[in-house]
C-alpha positions as CSV (number, residue, x, y, z in Angstrom):
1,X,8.5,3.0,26.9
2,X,10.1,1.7,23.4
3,X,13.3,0.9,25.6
4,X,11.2,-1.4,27.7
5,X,9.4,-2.6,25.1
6,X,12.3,-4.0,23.2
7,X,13.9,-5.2,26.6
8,X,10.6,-7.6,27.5
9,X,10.5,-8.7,23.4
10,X,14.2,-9.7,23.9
11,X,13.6,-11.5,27.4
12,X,10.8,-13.4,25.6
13,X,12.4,-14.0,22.2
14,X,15.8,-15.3,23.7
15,X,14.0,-17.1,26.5
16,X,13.6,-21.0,25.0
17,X,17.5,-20.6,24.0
18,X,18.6,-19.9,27.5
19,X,16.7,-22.4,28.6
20,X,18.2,-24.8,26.4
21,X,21.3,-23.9,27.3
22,X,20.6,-24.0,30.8
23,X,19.6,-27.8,29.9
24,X,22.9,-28.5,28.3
25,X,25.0,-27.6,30.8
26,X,23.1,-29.1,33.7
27,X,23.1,-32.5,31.1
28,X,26.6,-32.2,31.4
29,X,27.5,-32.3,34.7
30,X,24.5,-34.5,35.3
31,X,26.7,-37.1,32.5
32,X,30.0,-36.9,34.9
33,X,28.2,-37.4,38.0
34,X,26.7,-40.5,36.5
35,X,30.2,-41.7,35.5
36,X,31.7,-40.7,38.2
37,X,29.9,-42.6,41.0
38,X,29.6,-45.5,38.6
39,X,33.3,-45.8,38.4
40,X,33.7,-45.3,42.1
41,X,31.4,-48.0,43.0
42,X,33.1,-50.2,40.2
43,X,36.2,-49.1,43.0
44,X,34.2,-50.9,45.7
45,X,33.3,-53.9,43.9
46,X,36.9,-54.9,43.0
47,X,37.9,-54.1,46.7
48,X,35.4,-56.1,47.6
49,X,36.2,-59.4,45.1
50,X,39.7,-58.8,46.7
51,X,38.8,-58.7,50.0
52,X,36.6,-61.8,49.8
53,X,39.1,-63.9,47.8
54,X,37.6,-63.4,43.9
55,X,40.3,-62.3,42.4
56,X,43.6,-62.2,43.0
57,X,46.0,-59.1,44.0
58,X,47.7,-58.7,40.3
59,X,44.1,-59.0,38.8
60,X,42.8,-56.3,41.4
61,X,45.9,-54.3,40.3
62,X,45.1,-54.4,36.6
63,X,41.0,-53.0,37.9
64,X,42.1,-51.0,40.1
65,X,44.4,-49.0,36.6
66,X,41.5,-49.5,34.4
67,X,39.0,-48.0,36.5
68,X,41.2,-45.1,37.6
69,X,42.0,-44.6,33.8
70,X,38.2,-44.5,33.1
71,X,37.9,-41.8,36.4
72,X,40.6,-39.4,34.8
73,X,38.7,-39.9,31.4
74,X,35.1,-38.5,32.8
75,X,36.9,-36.0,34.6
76,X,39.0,-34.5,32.3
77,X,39.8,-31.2,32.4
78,X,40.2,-30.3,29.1
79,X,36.4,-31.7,28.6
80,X,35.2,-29.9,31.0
81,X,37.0,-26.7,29.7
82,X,35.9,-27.1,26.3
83,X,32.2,-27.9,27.7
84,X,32.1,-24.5,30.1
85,X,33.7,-22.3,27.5
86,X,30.7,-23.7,24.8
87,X,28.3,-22.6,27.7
88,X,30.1,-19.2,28.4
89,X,30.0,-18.7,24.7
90,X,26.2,-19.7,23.8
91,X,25.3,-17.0,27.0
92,X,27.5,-14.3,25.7
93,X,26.0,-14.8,22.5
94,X,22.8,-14.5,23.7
95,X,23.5,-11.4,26.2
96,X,25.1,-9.4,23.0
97,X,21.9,-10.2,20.5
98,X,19.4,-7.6,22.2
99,X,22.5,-5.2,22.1
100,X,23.0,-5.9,18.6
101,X,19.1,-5.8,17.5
102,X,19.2,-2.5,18.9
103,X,22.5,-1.0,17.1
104,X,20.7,-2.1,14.0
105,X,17.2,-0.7,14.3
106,X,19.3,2.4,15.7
107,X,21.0,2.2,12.0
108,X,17.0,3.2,10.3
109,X,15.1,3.4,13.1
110,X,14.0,6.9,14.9
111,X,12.9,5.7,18.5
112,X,12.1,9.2,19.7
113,X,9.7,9.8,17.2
114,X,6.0,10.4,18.7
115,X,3.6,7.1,18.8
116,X,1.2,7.0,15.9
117,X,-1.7,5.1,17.2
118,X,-4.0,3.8,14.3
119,X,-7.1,5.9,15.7
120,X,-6.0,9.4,14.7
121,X,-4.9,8.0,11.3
122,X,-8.0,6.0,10.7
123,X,-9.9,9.3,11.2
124,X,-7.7,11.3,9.2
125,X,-8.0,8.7,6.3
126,X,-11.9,9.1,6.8
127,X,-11.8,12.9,6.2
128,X,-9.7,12.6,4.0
129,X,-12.1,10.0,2.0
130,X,-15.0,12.4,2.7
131,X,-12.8,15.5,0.9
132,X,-12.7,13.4,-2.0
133,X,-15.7,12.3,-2.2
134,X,-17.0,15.3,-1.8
135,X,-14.6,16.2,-4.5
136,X,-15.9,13.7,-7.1
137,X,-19.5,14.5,-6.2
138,X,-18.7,18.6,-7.1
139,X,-16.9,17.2,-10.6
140,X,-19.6,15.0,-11.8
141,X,-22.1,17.7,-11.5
142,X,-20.0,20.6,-13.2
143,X,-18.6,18.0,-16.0
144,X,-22.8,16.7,-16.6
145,X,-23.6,20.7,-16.9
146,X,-21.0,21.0,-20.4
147,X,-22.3,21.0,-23.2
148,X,-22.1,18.1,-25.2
149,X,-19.6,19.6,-27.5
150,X,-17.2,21.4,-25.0
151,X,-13.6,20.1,-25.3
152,X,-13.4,20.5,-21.4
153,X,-15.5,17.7,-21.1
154,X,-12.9,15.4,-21.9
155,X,-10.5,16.9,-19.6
156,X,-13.3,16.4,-16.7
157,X,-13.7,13.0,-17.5
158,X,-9.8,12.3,-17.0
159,X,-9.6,14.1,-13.9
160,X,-12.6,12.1,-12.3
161,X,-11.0,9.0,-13.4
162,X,-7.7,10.1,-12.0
163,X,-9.7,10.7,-8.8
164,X,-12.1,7.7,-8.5
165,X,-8.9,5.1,-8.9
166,X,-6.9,7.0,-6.5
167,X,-9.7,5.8,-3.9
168,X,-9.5,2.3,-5.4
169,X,-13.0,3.1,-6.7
170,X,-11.9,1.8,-9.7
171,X,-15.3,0.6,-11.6
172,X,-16.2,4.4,-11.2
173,X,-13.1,5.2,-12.7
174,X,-13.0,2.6,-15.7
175,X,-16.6,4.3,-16.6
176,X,-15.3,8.4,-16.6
177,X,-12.2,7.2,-18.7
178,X,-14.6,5.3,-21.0
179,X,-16.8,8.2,-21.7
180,X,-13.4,10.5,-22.1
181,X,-12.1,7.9,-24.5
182,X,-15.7,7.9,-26.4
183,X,-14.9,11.6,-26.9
184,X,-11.2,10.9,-28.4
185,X,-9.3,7.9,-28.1
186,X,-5.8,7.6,-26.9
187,X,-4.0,4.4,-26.5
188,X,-2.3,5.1,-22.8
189,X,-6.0,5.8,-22.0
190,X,-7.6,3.1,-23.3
191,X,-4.8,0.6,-21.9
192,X,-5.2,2.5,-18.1
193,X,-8.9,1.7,-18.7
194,X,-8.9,-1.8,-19.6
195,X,-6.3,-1.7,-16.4
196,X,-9.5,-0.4,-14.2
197,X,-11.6,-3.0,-15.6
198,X,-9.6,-5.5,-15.2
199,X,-9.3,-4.9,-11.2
200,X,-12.9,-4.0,-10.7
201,X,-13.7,-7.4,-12.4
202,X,-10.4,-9.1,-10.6
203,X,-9.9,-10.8,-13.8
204,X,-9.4,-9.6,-17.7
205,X,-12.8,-9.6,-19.3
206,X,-13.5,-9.8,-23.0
207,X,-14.2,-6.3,-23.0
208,X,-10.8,-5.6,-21.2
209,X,-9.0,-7.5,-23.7
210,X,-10.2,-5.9,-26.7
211,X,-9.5,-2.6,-25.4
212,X,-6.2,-3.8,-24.1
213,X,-5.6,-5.3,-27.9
214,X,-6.4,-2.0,-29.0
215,X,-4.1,-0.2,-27.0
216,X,-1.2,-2.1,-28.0
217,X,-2.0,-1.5,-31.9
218,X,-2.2,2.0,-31.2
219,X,0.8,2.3,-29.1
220,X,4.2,3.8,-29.7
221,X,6.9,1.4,-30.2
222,X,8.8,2.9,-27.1
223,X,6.3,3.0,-25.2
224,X,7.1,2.1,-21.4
225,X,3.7,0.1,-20.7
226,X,4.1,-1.9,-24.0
227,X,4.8,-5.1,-21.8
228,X,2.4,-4.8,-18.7
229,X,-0.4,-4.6,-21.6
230,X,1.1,-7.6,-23.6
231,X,1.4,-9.7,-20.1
232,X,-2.8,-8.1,-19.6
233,X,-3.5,-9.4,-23.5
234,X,-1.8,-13.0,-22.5
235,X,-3.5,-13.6,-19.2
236,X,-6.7,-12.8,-21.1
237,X,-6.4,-15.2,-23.6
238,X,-5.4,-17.7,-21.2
239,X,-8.7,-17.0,-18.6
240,X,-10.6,-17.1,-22.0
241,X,-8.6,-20.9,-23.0
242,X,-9.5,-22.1,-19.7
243,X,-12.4,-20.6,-18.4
């Protein structure tokens, strides 16, 4: 089914160029028929100023060369060489581009592979939400029974951050690493908090930017997200500059 797939999506992609090499050519010979039959009756009318006196013999001679001469011209054969091997080229080019499409997606491309049709994944990606939901739901209920002073707290918090912005929920997730970093602060955290914000809010809010600024003050001088905070820190103060 792919093969026949990719045969009809060739047919249809290559279709306006054959066409307009089928227009070329057919412009071509439809240009030497004109000239032709133009210089022929040319032909007749000098036959005919001879005949009826108009000009004289030598003058008809000199025609007569000139229009012949124009006759050869049109139908040249090296023109008409050079015009059918630009044709013969322009359809072998386009005969050996569905071959050549087809060597390269052959290069990457696994056409015996089984169809995925978006269905089954859709409803794989819904259990898959309702797993993790149901996830999330299970955490927030053992991290709420701690006690207020349990170090595992903390560690809950992280993990249902971790989970809430792996399901783009990340509002949820910017308020679990906020409560973990109100029970310790860490600068990674804070900057992967003001991160959440920042796309819950789709832009950097003055909350955001302070922690953000914090972040970068705590931060390690080799640290590797130094930069994405400092680019955070300047689009903030530029959304603040020109509100």
């Amino acid at each position: 089914m792919i093969w026949f797939s990719i045969g009809l999506l060739s047919l249809l992609a290559l279709a306006p160029a054959a066409l307009t090499l089928r227009g070329r050519a057919r412009a071509i010979r439809d240009e030497r028929s004109t000239a032709l039959a133009l210089h022929e009756a040319q032909l007749a009318e000098v036959d005919r100023d001879l005949a009826i006196g108009l000009i004289a013999p030598a003058e008809h001679d000199v025609a007569l060369l000139e229009i012949q001469r124009r006759i050869l011209s049109a139908d040249a054969a090296p023109s008409t060489a050079r015009a059918r091997s630009s044709s013969l080229l322009g359809w072998f080019a386009l005969a050996a581009t569905p071959a050549l499409a087809v060597a390269l997606y052959l290069t990457n491309g696994a056409p015996y592979l089984p169809a995925q049709p978006l269905g089954p994944r859709l409803v794989a990606q819904h259990m898959q939400n309702r797993k993790t939901d149901a996830l999330i739901a299970q955490l927030q209920q053992a991290v709420g029974a701690l006690p207020a002073d349990d170090p595992n707290r903390r560690q809950g918090y992280l993990l249902l951050g971790q989970l809430q912005a792996s399901g783009d929920h990340y509002a949820q997730a910017a308020e679990a690493w906020g409560r973990a970093l109100a029970l310790g602060f860490d600068p990674e955290l804070a900057a992967r908090t003001a991160e959440a914000m920042t796309r819950a809010e789709h832009h950097v809010s003055t909350q955001a930017l302070d922690l953000f600024r914090k972040a970068l003050d705590a931060a390690p001088k080799d640290a590797g997200w130094r930069s994405a905070v400092q680019g955070r820190i300047a689009q903030g103060e530029h959304e603040q500059e020109n509100p």
